[in-house]
C-alpha positions in Angstrom: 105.5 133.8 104.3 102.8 134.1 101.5 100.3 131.7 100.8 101.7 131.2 97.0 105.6 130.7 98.6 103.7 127.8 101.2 101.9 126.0 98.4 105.3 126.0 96.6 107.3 124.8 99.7 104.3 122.3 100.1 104.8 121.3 96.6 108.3 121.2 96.6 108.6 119.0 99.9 105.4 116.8 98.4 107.4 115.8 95.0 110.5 115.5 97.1 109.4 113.3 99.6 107.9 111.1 96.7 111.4 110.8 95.4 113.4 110.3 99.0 111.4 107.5 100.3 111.8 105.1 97.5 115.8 105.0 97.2 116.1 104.8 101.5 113.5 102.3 101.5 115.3 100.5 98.7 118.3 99.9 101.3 116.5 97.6 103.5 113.8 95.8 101.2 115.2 96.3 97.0 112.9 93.1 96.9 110.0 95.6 97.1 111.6 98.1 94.1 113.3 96.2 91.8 110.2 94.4 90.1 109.4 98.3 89.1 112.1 98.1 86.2 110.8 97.5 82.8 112.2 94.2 81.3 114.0 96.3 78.7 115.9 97.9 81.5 117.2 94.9 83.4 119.6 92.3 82.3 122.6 95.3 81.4 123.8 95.6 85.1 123.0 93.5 88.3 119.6 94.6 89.5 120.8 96.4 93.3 123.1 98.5 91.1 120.4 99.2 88.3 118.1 100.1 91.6 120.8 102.3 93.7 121.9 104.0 90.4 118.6 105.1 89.9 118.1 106.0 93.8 121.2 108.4 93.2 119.3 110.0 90.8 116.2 110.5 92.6 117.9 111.6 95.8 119.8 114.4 93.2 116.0 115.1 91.9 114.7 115.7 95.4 117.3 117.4 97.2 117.5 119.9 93.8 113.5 120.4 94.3 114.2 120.9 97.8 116.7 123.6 97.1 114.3 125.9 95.5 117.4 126.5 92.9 116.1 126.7 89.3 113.7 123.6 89.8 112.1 123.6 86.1 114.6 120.7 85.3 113.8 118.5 88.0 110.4 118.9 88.5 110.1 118.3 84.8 112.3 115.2 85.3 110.4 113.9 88.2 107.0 114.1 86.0 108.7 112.2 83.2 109.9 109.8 85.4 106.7 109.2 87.3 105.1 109.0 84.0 107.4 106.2 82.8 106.9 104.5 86.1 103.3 104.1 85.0 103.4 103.6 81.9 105.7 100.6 81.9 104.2 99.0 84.4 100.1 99.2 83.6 100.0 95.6 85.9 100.6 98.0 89.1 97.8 100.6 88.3 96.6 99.8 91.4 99.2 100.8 93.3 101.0 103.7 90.8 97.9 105.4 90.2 99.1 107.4 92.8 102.1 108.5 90.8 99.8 110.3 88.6 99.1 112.4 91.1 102.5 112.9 92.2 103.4 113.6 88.4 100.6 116.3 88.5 102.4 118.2 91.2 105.7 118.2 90.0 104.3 119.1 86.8 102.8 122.2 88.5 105.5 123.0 89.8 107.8 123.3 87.1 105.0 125.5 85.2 105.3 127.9 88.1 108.8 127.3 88.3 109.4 128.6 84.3 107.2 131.1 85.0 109.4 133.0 88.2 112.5 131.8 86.1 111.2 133.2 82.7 110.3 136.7 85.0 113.7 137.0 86.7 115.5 136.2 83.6 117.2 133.1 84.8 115.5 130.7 82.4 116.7 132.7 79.2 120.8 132.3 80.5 120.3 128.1 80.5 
């Protein structure tokens, strides 16, 4: 395996990681999660189905990164998603600074993502 392919598999199990942990956590301790949900968002659904509906979605985000498939769209949803995370919750720098990071790799990964997909021709058929 080349050294560009293992920083992309490192990537790619980096970002998904970052989006496993949270919903499987979520099962034992939501306690620790739910609080991450913006005011706006709460109040339309009980709060362990606003948290495991959006745990779906991240476990669809991270098993699609982990694929390899046509990752542009997730990565690019993981980074607006991380983004939101910190955004809307400026009281928990301390802690979601790290999401920045996080953001900046799946970021990178979907530019080199559109770039193989843009050279195969893959990205011009979506």
């Amino acid at each position: 395996m080349d050294r560009e392919r293992l920083a992309r598999l490192a990537l790619q199990i980096g970002v998904a990681f970052a989006f496993l942990y949270p919903p499987l956590n979520a099962l034992v301790d939501p306690s620790a999660w739910v609080g991450y949900f913006p005011p706006f968002m709460r109040g339309y659904a009980p709060d362990d189905v606003l948290l495991h509906a959006f745990g779906i979605a991240e476990v669809v985000i991270a098993l699609w990164i982990l694929s390899g498939w046509r990752i542009f769209w997730p990565s690019t949803a993981a980074t607006a998603l991380l983004l939101g995370i910190v955004v809307f919750n400026p009281g928990n720098f301390q802690v979601l600074f790290r999401d920045l990071s996080i953001a900046a790799m799946a970021l990178s990964l979907a530019m080199v993502s559109w770039r193989d997909e843009t050279r195969s021709g893959i990205a011009s058929e979506a």
